[in-house]
Structures are given as C-alpha cells and as structure tokens.
LOBATI-66328 format. One record per residue (C-alpha): x, y negated, z negated; residue in three letters. Coordinates in steps of 0.02 Angstrom, whole numbers, plus 50000, padded with zeros to 5 digits. Layout:
N
site x: X y: Y z: Z mifi: Ala
...
This chain:
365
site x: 49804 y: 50536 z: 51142 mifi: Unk
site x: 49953 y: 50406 z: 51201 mifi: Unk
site x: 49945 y: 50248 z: 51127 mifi: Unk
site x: 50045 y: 50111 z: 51195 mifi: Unk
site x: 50080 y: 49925 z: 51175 mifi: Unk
site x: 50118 y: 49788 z: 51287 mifi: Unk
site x: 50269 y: 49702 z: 51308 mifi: Unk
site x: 50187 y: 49517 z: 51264 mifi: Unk
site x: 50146 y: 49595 z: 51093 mifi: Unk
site x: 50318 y: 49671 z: 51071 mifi: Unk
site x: 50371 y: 49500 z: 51107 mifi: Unk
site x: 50258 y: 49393 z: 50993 mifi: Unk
site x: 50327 y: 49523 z: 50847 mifi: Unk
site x: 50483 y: 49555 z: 50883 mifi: Unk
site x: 50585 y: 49702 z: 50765 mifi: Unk
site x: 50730 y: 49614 z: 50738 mifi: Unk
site x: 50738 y: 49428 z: 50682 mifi: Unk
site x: 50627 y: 49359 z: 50600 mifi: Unk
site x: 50611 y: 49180 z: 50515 mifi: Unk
site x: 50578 y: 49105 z: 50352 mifi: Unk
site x: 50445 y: 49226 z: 50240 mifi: Unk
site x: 50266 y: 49175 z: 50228 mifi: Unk
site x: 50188 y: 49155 z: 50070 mifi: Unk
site x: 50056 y: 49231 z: 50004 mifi: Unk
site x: 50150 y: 49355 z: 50126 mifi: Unk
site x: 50103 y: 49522 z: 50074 mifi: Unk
site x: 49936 y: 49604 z: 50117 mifi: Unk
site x: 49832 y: 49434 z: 50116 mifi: Unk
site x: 49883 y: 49281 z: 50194 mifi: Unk
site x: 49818 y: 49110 z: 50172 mifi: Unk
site x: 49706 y: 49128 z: 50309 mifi: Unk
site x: 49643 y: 49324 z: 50251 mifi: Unk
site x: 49587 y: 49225 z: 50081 mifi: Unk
site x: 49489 y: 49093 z: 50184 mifi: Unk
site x: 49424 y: 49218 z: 50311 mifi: Unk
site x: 49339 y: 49317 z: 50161 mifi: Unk
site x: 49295 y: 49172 z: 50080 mifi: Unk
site x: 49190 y: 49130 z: 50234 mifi: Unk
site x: 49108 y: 49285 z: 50262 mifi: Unk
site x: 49069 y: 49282 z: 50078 mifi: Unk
site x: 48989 y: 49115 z: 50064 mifi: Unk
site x: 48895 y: 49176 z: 50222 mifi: Unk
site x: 48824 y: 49310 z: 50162 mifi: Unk
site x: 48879 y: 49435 z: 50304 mifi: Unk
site x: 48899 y: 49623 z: 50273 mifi: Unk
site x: 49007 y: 49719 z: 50231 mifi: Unk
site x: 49101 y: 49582 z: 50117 mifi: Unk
site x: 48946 y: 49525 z: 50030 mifi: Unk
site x: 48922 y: 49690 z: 49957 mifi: Unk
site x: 49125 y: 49712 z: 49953 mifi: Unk
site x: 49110 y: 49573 z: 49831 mifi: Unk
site x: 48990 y: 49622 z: 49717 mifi: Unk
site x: 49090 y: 49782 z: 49683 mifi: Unk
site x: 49254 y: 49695 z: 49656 mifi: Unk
site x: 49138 y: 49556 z: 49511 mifi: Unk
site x: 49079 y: 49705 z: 49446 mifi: Unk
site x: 49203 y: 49826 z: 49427 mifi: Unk
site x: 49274 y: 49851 z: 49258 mifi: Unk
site x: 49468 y: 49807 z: 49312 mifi: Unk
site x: 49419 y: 49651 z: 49358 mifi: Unk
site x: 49339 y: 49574 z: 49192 mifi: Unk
site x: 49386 y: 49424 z: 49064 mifi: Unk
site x: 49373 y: 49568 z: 48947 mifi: Unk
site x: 49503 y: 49677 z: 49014 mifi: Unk
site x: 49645 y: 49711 z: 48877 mifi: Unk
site x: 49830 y: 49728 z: 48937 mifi: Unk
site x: 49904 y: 49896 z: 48849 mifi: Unk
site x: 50101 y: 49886 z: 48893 mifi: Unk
site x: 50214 y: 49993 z: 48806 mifi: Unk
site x: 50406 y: 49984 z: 48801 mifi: Unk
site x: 50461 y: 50114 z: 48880 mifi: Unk
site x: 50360 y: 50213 z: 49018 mifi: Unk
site x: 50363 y: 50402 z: 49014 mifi: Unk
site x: 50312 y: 50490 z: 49143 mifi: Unk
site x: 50341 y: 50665 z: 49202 mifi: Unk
site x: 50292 y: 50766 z: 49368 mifi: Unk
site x: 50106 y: 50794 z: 49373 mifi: Unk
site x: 50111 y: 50657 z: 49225 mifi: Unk
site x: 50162 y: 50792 z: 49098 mifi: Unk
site x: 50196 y: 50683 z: 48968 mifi: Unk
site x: 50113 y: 50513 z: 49003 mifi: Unk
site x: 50162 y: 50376 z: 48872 mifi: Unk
site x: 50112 y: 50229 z: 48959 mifi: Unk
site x: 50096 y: 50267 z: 49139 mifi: Unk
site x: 49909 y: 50260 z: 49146 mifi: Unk
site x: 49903 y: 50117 z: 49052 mifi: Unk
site x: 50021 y: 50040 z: 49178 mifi: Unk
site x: 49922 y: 50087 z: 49330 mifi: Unk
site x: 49755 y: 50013 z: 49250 mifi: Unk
site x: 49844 y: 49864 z: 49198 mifi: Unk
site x: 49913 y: 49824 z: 49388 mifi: Unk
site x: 49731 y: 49865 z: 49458 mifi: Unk
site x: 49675 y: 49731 z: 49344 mifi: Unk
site x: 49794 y: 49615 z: 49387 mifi: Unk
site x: 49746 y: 49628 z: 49577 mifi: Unk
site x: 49564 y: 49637 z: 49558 mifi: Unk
site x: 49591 y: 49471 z: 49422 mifi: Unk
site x: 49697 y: 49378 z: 49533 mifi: Unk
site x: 49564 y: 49413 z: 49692 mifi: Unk
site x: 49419 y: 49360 z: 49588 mifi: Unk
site x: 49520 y: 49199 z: 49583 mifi: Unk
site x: 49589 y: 49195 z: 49750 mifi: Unk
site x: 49408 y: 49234 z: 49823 mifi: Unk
site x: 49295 y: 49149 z: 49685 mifi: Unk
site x: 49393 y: 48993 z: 49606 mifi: Unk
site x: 49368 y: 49027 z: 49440 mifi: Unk
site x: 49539 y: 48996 z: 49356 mifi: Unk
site x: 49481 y: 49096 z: 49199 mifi: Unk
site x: 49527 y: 49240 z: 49307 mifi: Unk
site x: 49689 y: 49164 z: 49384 mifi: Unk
site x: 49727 y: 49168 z: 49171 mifi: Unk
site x: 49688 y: 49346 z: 49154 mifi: Unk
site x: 49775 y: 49409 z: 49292 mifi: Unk
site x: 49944 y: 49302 z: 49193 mifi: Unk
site x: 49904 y: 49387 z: 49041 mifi: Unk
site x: 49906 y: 49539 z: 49109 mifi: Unk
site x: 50072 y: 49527 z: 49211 mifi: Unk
site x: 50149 y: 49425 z: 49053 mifi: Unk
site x: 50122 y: 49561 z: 48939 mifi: Unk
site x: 50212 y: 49695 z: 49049 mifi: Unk
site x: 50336 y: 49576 z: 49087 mifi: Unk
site x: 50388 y: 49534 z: 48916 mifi: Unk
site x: 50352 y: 49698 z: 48849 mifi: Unk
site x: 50429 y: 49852 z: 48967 mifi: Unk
site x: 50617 y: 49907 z: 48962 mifi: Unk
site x: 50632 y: 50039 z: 49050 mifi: Unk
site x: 50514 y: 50194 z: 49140 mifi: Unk
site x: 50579 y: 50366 z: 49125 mifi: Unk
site x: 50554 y: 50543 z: 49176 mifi: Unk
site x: 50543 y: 50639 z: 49344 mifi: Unk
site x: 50397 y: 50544 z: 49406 mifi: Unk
site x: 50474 y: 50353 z: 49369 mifi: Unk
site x: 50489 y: 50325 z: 49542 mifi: Unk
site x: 50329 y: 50386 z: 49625 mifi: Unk
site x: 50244 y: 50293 z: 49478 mifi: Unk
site x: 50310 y: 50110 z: 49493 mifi: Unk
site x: 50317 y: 50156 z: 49678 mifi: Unk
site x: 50128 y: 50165 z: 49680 mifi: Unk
site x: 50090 y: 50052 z: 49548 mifi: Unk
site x: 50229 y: 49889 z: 49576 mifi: Unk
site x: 50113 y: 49844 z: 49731 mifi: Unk
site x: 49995 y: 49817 z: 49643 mifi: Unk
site x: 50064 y: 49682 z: 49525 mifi: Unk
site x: 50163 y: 49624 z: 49653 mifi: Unk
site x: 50016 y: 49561 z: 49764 mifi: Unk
site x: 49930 y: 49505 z: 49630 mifi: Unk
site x: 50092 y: 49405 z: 49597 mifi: Unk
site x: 50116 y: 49351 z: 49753 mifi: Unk
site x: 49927 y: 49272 z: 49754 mifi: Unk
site x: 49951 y: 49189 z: 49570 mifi: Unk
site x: 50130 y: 49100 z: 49637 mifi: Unk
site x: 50075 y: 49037 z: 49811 mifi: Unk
site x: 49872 y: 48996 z: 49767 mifi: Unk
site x: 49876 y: 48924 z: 49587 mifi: Unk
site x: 49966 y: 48826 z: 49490 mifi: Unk
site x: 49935 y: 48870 z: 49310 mifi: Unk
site x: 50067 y: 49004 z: 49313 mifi: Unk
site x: 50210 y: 48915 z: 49216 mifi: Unk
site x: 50375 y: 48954 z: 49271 mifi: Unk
site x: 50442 y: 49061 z: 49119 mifi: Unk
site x: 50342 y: 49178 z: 49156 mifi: Unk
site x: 50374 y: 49191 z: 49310 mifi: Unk
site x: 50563 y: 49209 z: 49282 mifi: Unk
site x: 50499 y: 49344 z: 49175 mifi: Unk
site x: 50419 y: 49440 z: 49288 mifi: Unk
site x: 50554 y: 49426 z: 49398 mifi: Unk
site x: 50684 y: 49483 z: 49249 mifi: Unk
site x: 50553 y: 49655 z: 49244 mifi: Unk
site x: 50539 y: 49669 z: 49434 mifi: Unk
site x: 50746 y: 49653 z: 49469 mifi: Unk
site x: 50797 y: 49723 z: 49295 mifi: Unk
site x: 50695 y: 49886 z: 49284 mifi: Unk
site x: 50586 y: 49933 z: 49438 mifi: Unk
site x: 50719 y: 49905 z: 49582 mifi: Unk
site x: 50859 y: 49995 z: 49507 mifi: Unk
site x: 50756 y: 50135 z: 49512 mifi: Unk
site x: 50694 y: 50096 z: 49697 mifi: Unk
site x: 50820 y: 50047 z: 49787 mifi: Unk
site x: 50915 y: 50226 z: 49837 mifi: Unk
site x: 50719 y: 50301 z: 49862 mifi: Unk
site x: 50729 y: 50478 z: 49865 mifi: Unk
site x: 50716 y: 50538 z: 50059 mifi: Unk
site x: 50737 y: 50714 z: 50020 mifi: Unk
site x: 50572 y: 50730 z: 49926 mifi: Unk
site x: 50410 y: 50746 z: 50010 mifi: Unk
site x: 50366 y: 50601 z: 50125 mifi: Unk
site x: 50244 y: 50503 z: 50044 mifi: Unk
site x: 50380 y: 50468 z: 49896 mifi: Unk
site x: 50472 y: 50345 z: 50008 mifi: Unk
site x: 50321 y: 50316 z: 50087 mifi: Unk
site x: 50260 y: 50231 z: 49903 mifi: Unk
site x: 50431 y: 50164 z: 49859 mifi: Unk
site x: 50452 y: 50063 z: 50014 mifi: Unk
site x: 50285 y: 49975 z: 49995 mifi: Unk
site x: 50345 y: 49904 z: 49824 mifi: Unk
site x: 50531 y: 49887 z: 49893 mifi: Unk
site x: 50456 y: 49765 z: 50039 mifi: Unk
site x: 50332 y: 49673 z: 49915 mifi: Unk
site x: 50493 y: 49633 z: 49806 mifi: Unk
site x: 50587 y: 49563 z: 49944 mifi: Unk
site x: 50423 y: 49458 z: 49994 mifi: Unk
site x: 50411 y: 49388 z: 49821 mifi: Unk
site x: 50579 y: 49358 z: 49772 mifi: Unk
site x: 50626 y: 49299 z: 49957 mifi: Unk
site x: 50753 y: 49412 z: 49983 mifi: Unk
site x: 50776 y: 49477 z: 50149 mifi: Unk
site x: 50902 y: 49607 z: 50096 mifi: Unk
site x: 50778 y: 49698 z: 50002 mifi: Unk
site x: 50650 y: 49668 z: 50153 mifi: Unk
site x: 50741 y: 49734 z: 50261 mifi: Unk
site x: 50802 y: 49884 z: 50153 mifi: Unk
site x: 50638 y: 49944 z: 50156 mifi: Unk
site x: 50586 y: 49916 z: 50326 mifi: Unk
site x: 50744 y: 50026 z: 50369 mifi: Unk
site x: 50697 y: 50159 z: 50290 mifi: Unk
site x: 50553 y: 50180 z: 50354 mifi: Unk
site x: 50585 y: 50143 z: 50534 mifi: Unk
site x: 50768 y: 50233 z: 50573 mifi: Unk
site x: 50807 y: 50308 z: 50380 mifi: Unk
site x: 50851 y: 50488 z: 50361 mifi: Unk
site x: 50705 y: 50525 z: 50264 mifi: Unk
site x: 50549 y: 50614 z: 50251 mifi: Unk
site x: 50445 y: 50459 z: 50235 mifi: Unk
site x: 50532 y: 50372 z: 50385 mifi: Unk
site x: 50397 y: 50354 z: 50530 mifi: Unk
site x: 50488 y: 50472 z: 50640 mifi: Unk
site x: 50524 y: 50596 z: 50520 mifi: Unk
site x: 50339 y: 50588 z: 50426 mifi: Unk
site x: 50258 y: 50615 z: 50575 mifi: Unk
site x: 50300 y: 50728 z: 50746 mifi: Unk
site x: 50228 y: 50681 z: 50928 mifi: Unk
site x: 50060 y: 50715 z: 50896 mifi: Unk
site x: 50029 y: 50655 z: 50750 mifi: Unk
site x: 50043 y: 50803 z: 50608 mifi: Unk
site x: 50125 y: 50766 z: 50452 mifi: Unk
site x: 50275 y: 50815 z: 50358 mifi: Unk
site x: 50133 y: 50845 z: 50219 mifi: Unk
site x: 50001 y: 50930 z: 50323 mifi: Unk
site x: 50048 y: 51110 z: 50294 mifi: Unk
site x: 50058 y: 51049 z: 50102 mifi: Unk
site x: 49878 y: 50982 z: 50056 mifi: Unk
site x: 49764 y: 50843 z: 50135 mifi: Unk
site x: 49777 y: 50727 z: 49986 mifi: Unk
site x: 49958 y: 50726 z: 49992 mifi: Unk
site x: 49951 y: 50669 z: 50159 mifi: Unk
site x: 49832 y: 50546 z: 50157 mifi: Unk
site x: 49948 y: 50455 z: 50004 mifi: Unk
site x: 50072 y: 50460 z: 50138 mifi: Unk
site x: 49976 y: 50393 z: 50265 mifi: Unk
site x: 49883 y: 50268 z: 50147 mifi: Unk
site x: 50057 y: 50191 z: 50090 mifi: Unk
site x: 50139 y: 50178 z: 50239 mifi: Unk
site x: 50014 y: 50057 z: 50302 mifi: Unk
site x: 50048 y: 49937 z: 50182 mifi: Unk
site x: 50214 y: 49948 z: 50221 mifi: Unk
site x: 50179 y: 49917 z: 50407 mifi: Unk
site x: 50059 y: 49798 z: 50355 mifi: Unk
site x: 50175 y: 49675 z: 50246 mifi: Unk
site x: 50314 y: 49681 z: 50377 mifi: Unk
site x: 50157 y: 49631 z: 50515 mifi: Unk
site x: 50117 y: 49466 z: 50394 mifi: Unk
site x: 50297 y: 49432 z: 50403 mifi: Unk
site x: 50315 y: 49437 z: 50604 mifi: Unk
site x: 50405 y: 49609 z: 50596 mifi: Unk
site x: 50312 y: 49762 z: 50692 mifi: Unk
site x: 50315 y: 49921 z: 50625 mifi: Unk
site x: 50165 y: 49959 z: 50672 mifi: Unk
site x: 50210 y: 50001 z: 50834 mifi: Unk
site x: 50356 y: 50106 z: 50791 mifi: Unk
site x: 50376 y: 50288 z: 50895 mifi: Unk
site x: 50234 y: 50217 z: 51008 mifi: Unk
site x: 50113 y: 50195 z: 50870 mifi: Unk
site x: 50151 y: 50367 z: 50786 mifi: Unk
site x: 50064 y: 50304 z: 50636 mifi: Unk
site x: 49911 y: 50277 z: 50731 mifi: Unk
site x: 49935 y: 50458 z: 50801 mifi: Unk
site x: 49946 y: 50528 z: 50627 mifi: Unk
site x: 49782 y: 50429 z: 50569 mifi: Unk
site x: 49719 y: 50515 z: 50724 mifi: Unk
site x: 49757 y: 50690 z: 50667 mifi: Unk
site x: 49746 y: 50698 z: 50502 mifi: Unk
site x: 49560 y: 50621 z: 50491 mifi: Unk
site x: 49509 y: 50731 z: 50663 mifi: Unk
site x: 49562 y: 50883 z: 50536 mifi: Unk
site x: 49489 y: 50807 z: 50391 mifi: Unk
site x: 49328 y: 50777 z: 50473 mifi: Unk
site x: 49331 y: 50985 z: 50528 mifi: Unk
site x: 49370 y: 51003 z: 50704 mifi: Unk
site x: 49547 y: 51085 z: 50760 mifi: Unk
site x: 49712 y: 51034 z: 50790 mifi: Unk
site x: 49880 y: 51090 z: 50847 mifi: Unk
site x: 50009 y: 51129 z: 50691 mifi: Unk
site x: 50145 y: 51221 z: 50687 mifi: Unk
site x: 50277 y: 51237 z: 50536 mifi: Unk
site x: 50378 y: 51093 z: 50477 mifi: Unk
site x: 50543 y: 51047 z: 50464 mifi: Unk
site x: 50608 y: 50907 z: 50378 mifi: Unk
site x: 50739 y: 50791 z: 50438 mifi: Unk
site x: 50856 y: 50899 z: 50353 mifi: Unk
site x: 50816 y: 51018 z: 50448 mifi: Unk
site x: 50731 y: 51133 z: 50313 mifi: Unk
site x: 50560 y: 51214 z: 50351 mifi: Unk
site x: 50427 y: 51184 z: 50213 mifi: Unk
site x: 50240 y: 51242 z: 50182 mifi: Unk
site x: 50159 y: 51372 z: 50272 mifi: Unk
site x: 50113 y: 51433 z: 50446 mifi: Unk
site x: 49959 y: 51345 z: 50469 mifi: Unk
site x: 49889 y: 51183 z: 50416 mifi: Unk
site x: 49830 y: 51171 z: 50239 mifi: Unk
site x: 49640 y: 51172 z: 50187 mifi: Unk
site x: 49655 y: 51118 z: 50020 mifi: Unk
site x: 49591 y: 50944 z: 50000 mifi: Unk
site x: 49497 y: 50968 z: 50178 mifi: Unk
site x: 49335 y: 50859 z: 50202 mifi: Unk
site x: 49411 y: 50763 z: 50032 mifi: Unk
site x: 49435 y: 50573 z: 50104 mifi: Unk
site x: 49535 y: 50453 z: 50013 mifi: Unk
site x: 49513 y: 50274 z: 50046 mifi: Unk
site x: 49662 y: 50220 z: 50171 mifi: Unk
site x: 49568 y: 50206 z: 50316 mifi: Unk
site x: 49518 y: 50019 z: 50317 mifi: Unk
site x: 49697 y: 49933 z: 50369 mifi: Unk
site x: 49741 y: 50054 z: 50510 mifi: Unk
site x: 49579 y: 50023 z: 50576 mifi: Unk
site x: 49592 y: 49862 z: 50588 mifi: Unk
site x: 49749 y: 49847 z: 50655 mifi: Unk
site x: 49748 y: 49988 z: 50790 mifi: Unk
site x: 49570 y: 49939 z: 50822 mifi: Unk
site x: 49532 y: 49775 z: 50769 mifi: Unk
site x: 49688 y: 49683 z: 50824 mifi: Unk
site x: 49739 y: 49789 z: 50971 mifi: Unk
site x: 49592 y: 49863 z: 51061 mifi: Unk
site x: 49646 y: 50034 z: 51027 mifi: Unk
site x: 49546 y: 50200 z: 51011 mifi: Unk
site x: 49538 y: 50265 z: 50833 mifi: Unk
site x: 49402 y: 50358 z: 50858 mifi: Unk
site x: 49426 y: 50490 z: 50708 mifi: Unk
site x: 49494 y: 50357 z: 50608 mifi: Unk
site x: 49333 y: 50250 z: 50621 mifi: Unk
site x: 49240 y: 50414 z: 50573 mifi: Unk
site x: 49339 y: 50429 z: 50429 mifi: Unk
site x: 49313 y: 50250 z: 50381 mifi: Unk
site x: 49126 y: 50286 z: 50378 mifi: Unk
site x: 49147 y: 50397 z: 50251 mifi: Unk
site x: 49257 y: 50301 z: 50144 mifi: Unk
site x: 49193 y: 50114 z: 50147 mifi: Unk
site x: 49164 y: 50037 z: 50049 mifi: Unk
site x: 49340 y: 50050 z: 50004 mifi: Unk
site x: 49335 y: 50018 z: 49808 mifi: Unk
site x: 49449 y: 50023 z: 49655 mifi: Unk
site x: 49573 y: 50173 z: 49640 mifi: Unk
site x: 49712 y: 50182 z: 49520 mifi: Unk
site x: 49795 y: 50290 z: 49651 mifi: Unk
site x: 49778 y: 50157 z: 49810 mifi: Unk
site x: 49795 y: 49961 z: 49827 mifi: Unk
site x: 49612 y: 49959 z: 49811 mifi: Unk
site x: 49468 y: 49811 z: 49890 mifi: Unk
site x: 49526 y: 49834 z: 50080 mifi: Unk
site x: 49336 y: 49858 z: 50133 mifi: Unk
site x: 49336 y: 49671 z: 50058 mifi: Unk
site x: 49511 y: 49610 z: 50116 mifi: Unk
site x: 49512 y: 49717 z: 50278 mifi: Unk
site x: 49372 y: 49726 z: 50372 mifi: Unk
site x: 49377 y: 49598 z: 50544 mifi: Unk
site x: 49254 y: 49620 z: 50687 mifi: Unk
C-alpha cells in the first residue's frame, strides 16, 4: 500500500521552520487535556473506562513511594540493576500522578507527581553501565511529560525545583543522549530521540529539538526513518524478534508525535514510511504473510537471518493507539492492520516499558 499526503497538509506543517514551542507541547496539548476531560465528564467510551484504569492503577496513587538511588546501574539485559527499575516505576508514577491531576483537578496528585520528580532530581548523579542509554532513553519521557504537564497546568511547582530538575535533565541524562548510538539496533535511537525532543520541548531549546528530529529524519542511523524501515515497510528489527520491533515502532511515534504538537511533520517522512511499517509489522503480527528479505543496515552490514523472525509473533505490545490516530484519525488513511492490532491492545494501559494511558490520551473519533 502507497500512502500519500497532500500538499495543503505539507503546507500547514511545514519541515523546516517552525515558531515559538507550545506548551504543554509534548504528547498532550492544552486542548488533548480538555478534549479528555470532556469525554470523561460525558461518560463516553472508551475514555470512561480509560479512566478508571489510570485512578486505579497502582502507579498512580497518593501512596506511591519515590525509591531514587544515586547512582543508576544498569547493564545489558539489566544484568546488574541498582536502581533502574526503581527509576522506571518512579517516572510511570510521575506521569500517571501528574494525569490524575491534569484530567481530575485534584492537586494532591499535582504534589505527588513533585515528590516524585524532586526526589530523583535531588538525589541521582550519574547512570552507568552498557544499558544507561536505552534506559533513560525509555524512561526520561516519561518524567519529562509529566514535567511538562506540572510546569504549564499548575502552579504549585516552586521554582527550585524546577531548576533542579533541570540541573538532573542537562547535567546527567543529555550528556549521555546527545551523540545516540546509530550503530546499535534501531529502536536505541529510536528511544533516545523521544527523550532528546522532550528535553528540547521543556527546556525550550530548539537546538536540542532539532537534534533529535535530525536524527531521525536524515541521520545515519539505524533508528532514522529511512534507515529503520525499507519501502514496504519491514524493519531493521524484523529479522531480529517482534518485540524489538514494536519498541522501535512504539518510540518513534512519540517522536513523530512531539515534533506534530510543535508544527513540525515527521510523520509524513519517506511518504509515510512509518505508517508503512505499522502496516507490516502488525499484518505479520496478526499471522498472515509478508515480503522480507535480509537486512542491511545503513552501514551497509547485513544482520539477522534469512527470513523474518517468529519469536514474539502474535505477542502485541501497546503502540498502536497514536499511529492510529494520526494515520487514521487525522488523515483519512487506511491502517487497516494497524486498527486490528489496536483491537487487541486497547485498552492501552500502564507499562514500564511504553509511555503508557494512550487508549485515554489517544483515542479521537
């Protein structure tokens, strides 16, 4: 399938030049919160049941406990972890916290989310170990958002702590982001950008914006668009394992879903080859056939096997939701596969692994 988008829309998002950033600016928007808020108070479906989830998931109670450590150790396949779950509970809390508030109005979680970014913030020097960058990657999203809601939607946050969280943000995670590591497998840059965009969002730097919207549209690397994904779709990863793939996938629509809040299309990029990837992976996923043939990376080296890996077949992680909507929702496009997919995954819920609640924050008709 060719997917293709008119010039007006090219036009109303242009890729190059862009204003002043939007705040909240990352995945939800003034108006997102509002939407939801309406469809809540309404009772519609699915965010009335979306809801109840996110009030009664564990991550998102006045009981939650921070747990920061000092220094974060984390190795490949997180062999050691000192601190790195810990971490990725404590930003799921944060986001689920600051959403209660966002979506709810009750500041007492507004003051949990705080305590939970303030004790990172004053607490962690440094994160070490092969998987540091994969890990605040997939996790700095997540505090970031949650961040971005606090700064721009209530104003209980006091400002030391906010320079603090800054101070963690600038000092420790985006020295370790900011080269990424193209030569690993895709959905590495793929995680790195999508906390590399959120930084430049909060802090209102368009430097760091733009680094990461370079990489993943024109950078020599295997989590650039054109590099993650061929012509029709398959996947640097596809040969490797389906959950791999899907991370990639699943991350580089937040990506292209930041830089779309902020007037900047990457969406479209390579005629909507993300769309084509959705496309193909979930059409394999969901156990019909498709064309594969053996990889090779930007660098020109061939990786995984001759034919397109089973493992983690029929296994759907939720990352669905936002490429829906946008190829679907927004433009009018067939995602067939994709929506099939979507039934299987919604309601999109908490996940350690994912920015989770985009059944909740998502979903348009």
């Amino acid at each position: 399938m060719r997917f293709f988008v008119s010039f007006m829309l090219m036009s109303l998002y242009p890729i190059m030049g862009i204003g002043q950033f939007v705040h909240p600016g990352m995945l939800h928007s003034k108006q997102d919160l509002a939407f939801v808020k309406a469809r809540i108070s309404s009772g519609a479906e699915p965010w009335k049941s979306s809801w109840v989830n996110l009030k009664t998931s564990p991550t998102a109670q006045l009981t939650w406990t921070a747990k920061p450590v000092k220094v974060i150790e984390v190795g490949f396949y997180s062999k050691p972890d000192i601190g790195g779950t810990d971490f990725r509970n404590d930003g799921l809390a944060a986001y689920s916290c600051a959403l209660r508030y966002a979506l709810g109005g009750d500041k007492a979680y507004a003051e949990k989310a705080i305590e939970i970014i303030n004790a990172w913030s004053y607490t962690l020097d440094s994160v070490t170990n092969g998987n540091k960058k994969l890990l605040v990657g997939m996790v700095g999203i997540k505090f970031l958002n949650a961040a971005e809601i606090l700064k721009h939607q209530y104003t209980g946050w006091k400002k030391q702590d906010q320079e603090a969280f800054k101070k963690m943000v600038m000092n420790v995670w985006f020295p370790l982001l900011k080269d990424f590591m193209p030569g690993y497998n895709g959905n590495w840059d793929a995680a790195i950008a999508q906390t590399v965009i959120g930084i430049g969002v909060f802090m209102d730097r368009r430097d760091i914006f733009d680094l990461a919207c370079n990489q993943i549209l024109k950078g020599e690397s295997n989590g650039a668009i054109n590099h993650y994904f061929n012509e029709w779709g398959q996947c640097q990863e596809s040969g490797r394992d389906q959950g791999h793939t899907q991370m990639g996938l699943g991350f580089l629509s937040i990506v292209c879903e930041i830089a779309w809040k902020q007037k900047k299309d990457l969406y479209s990029a390579y005629e909507n080859r993300l769309a084509l990837g959705y496309e193909y992976t979930a059409r394999y996923m969901l156990g019909e056939d498709v064309k594969y043939v053996r990889y090779k990376t930007f660098q020109g080296k061939t990786v995984f096997g001759d034919s397109i890996s089973a493992i983690g077949r029929g296994k759907f992680s939720p990352i669905y939701e936002r490429a829906y909507h946008h190829y679907h929702n927004r433009l009018k496009l067939p995602m067939p596969f994709t929506k099939r997919a979507l039934d299987k995954t919604r309601p999109e819920e908490e996940s350690t692994g994912y920015l989770p609640w985009a059944t909740l924050m998502t979903t348009a008709f």
